[in-house]
C-alpha positions as CSV (number, residue, x, y, z in Angstrom):
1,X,-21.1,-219.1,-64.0
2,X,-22.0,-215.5,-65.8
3,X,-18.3,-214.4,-65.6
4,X,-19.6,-210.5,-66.3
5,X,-21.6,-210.8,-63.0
6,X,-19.2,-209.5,-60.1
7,X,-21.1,-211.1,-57.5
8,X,-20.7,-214.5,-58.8
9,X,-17.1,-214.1,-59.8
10,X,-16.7,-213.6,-56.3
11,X,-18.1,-216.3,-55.3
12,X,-15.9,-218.6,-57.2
13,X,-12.9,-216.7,-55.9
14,X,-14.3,-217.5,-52.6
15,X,-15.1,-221.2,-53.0
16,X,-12.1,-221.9,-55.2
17,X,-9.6,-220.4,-52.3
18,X,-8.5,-218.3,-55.5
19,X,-7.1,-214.5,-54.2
20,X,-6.5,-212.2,-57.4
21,X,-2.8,-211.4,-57.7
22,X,-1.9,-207.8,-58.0
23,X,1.6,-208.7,-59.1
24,X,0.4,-211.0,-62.1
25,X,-2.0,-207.7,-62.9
26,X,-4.7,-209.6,-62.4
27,X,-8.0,-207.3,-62.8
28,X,-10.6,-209.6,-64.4
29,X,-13.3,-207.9,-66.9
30,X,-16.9,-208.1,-65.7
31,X,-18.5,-205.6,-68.5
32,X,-20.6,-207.6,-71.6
33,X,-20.5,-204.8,-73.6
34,X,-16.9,-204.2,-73.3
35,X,-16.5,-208.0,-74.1
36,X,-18.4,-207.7,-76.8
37,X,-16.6,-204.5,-78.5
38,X,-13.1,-206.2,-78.0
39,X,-14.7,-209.2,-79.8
40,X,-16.3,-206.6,-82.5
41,X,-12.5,-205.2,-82.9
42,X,-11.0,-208.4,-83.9
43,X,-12.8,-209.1,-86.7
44,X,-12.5,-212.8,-86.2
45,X,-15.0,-213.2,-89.3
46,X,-12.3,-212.1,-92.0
47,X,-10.2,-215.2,-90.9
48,X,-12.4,-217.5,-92.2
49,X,-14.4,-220.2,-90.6
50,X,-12.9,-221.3,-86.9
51,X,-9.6,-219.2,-86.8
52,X,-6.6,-219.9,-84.4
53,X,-6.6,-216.8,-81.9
54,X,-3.6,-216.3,-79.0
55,X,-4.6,-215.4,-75.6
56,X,-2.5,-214.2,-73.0
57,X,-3.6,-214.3,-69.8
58,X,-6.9,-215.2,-69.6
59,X,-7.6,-215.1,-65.8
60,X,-11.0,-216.3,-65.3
61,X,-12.1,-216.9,-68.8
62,X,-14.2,-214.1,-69.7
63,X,-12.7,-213.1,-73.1
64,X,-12.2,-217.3,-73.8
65,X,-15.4,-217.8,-73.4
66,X,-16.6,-214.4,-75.7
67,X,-14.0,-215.8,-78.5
68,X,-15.1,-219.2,-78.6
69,X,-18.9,-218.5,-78.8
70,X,-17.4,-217.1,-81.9
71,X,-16.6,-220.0,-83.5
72,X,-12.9,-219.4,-82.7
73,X,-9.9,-222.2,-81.6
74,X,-8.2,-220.9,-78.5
75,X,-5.3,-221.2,-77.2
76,X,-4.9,-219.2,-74.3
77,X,-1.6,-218.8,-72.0
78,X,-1.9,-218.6,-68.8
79,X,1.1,-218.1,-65.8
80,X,-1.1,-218.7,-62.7
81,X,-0.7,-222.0,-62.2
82,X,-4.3,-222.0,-60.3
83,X,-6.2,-220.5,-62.8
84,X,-4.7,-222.6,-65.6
85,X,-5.7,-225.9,-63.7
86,X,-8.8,-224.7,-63.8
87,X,-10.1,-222.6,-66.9
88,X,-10.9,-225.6,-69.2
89,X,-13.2,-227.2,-66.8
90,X,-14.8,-224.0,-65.0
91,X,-15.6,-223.3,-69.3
92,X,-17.3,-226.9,-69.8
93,X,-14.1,-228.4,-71.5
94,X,-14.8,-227.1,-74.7
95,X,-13.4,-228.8,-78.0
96,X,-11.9,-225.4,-79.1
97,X,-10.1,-224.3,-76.6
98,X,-6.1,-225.5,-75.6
99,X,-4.7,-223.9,-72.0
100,X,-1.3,-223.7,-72.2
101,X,0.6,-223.3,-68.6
102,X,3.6,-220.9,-69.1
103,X,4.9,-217.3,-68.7
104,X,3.7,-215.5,-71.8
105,X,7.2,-213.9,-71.9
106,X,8.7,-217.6,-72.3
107,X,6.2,-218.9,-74.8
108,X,6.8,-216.1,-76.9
109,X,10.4,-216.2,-77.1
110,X,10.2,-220.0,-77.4
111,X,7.9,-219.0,-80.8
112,X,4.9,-220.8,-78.8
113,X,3.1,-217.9,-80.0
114,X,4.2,-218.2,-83.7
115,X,1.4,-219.0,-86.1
116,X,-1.7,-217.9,-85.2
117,X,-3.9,-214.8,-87.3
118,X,-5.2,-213.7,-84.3
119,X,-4.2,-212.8,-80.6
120,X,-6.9,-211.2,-78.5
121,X,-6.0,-210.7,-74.9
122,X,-6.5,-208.5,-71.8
123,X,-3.4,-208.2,-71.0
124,X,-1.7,-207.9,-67.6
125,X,-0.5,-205.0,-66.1
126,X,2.7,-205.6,-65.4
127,X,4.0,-207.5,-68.4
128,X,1.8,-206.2,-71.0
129,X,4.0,-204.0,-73.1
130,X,6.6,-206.2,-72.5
131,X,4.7,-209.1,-73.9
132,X,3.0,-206.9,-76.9
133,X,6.4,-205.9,-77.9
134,X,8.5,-209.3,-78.1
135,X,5.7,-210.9,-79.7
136,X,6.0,-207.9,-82.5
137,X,10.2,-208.0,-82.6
138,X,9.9,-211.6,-84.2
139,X,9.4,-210.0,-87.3
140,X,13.3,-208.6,-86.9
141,X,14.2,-212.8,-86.2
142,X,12.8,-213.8,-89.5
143,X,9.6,-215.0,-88.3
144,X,6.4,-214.4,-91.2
145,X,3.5,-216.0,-88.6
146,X,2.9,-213.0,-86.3
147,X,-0.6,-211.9,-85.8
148,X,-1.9,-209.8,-88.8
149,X,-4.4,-208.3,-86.4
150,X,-3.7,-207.8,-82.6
151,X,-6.7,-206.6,-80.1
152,X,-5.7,-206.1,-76.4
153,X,-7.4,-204.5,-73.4
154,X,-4.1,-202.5,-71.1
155,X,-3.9,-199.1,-69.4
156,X,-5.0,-196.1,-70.8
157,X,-1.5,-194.7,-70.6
158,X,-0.2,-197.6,-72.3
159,X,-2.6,-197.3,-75.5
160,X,-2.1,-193.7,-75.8
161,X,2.1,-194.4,-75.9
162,X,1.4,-197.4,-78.9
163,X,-0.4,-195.1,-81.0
164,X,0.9,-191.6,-80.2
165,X,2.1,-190.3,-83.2
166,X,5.1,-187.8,-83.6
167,X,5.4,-184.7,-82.1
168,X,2.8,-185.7,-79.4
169,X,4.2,-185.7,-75.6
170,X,3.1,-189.2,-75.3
171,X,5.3,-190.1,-78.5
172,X,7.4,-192.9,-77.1
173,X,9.7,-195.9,-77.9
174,X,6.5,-198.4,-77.6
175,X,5.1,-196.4,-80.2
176,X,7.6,-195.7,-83.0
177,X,8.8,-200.0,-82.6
178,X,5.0,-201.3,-82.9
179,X,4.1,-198.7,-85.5
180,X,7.2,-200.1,-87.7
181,X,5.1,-203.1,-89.0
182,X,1.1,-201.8,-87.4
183,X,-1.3,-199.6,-88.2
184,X,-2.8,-198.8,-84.3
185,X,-5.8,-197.3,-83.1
186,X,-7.9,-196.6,-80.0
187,X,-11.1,-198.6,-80.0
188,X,-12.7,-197.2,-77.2
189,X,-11.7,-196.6,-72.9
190,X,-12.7,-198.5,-70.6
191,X,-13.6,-197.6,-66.6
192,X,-11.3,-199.3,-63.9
193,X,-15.8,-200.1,-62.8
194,X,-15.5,-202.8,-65.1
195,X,-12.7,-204.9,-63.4
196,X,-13.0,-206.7,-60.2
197,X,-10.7,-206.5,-58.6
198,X,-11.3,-202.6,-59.5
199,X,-7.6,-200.9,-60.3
200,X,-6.4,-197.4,-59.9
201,X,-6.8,-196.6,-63.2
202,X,-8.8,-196.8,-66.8
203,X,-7.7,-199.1,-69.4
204,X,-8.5,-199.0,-73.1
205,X,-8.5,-201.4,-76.0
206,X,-6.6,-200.8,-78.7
207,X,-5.7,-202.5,-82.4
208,X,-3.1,-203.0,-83.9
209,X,-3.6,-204.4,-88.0
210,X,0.0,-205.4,-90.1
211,X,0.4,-203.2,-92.9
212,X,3.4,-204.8,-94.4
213,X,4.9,-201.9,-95.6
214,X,8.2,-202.4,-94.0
215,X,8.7,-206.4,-94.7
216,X,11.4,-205.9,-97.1
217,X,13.5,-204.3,-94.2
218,X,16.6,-207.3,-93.5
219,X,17.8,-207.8,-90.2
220,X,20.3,-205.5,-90.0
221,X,18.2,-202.1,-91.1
222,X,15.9,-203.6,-88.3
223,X,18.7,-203.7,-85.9
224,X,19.6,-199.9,-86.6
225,X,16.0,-199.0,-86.2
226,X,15.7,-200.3,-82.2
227,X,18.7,-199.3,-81.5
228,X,18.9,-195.6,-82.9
229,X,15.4,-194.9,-81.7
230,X,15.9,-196.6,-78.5
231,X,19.1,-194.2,-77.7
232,X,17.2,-191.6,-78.9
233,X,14.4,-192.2,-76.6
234,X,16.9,-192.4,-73.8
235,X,17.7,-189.1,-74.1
236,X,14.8,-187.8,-75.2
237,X,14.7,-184.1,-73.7
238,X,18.3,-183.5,-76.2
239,X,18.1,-182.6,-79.8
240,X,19.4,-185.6,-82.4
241,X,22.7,-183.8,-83.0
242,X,23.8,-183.6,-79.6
243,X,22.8,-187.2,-78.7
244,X,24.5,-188.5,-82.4
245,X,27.0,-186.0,-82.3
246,X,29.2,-185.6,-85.8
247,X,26.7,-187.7,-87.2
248,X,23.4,-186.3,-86.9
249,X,22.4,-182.5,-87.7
250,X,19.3,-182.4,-86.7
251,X,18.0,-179.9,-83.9
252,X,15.1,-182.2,-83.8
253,X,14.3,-184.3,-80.8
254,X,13.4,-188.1,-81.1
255,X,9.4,-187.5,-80.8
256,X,9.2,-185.2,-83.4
257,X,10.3,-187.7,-85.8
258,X,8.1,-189.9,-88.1
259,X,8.9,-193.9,-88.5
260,X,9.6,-193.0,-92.0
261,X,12.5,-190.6,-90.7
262,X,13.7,-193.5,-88.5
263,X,13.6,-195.9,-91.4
264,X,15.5,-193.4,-93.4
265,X,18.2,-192.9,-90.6
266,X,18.4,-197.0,-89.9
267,X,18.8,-197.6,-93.6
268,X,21.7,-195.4,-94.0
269,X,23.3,-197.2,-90.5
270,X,22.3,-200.4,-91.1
271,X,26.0,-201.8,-92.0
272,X,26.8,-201.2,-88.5
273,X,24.4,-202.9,-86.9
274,X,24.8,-207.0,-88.3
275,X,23.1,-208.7,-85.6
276,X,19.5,-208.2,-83.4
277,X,21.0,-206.2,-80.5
């Protein structure tokens, strides 16, 4: 089956019984040359010779099939229980590849997703951030095996928010926590045309590299870092010294400020904050 041809995706969805899932976000890609460029973007070659990529939700198997034509060893999580059955064999049961039946959210947190160089995913809708953001938060837990480079496919609005930086109006929480240990960038957007089922609205792919700037950070700095930006964030229309007041004199409001300011402010609060709230 040519999983970038609609027609015959269809027809497997037909045959199969198989009826895409709006609440798992399931929109599955049918473009080759957006395949292709999220491929390009991972730059699986600088891993050396057959490296370990993460997938999350791989649906159909479009991207699996795109990363294992690279030479790449899969493992690819997958919640819908149908779809996981079935991905191996629909692929020709290839040596490289390892479909691992779970909630991404649970494999994550159960450090499933420890380990690997690598994740490449088209993420679903619904979870996405979510997902994107605990796998990052287990460098506050210690854990040195995150992805070094991290290539996903999610909506436009959600790219924009990860690599807004400060004083834009998209500047956000998602931003200012996945900027604390990556570099991100927009690779290119991609039309809702090139998903069946076809959603409301674009996506984009987007990078995210480790620039281990910030790995000498301990636990507790890292604690005062989520926790002032996220109460910040909360209340993000009010200056710093009203929402911190006696503490903070700033007139600034939490967008405006760099990671580096937020480091700075974490570092001098981090006695207060002893555990990963």
């Amino acid at each position: 089956m040519n999983l970038t041809s609609p027609s015959q995706v269809k027809d497997w969805c037909i045959k199969n019984g198989f009826h895409p899932n709006k609440v798992l976000g399931q929109n599955f890609l049918i473009d080759k040359n957006v395949l292709d460029a999220i491929v390009d973007a991972a730059g699986l070659e600088t891993f050396g010779a057959s490296p370990r990529v993460l997938e999350v939700g791989p649906g159909l198997g479009v991207l699996t099939e795109g990363l294992l034509d690279r030479g790449a060893q899969v493992v690819a999580i997958e919640k819908d229980p149908v779809l996981a059955e079935r991905l191996a064999a629909s692929l020709g049961n290839p040596a490289g590849l390892e479909v691992v039946a779970a909630d991404a959210l649970d494999a994550v947190k159960d450090g499933r997703c420890d380990g690997f160089p690598v994740m490449v995913s088209n993420l679903p809708y619904q979870a996405g951030t979510r997902i994107l953001l605990e796998l990052i938060r287990r460098i506050d837990l210690g854990v040195s095996a995150v992805p070094e480079t991290i290539v996903v496919l999610v909506q436009t609005e959600v790219a924009d928010r990860l690599a807004a930086g400060p004083g834009t109006k998209t500047r956000g929480l998602a931003g200012v926590w996945a900027q604390l240990d990556y570099d991100v960038s927009i690779v290119r957007k991609v039309s809702a045309a090139c998903f069946w089922p076809r959603p409301e609205i674009g996506s984009t792919v987007v990078r995210l590299v480790r620039h281990h700037a910030n790995d000498a950070m301990d636990a507790s700095a890292r604690a005062a870092f989520r926790a002032l930006s996220k109460q910040a964030f909360e209340h993000r229309r009010k200056q710093l010294g009203s929402i911190f007041k006696g503490r903070i004199d700033s007139t600034a409001r939490a967008e405006e400020l760099s990671n580096s300011d937020w480091i700075s402010l974490a570092n001098a609060w981090s006695k207060e904050y002893t555990s990963i709230s």
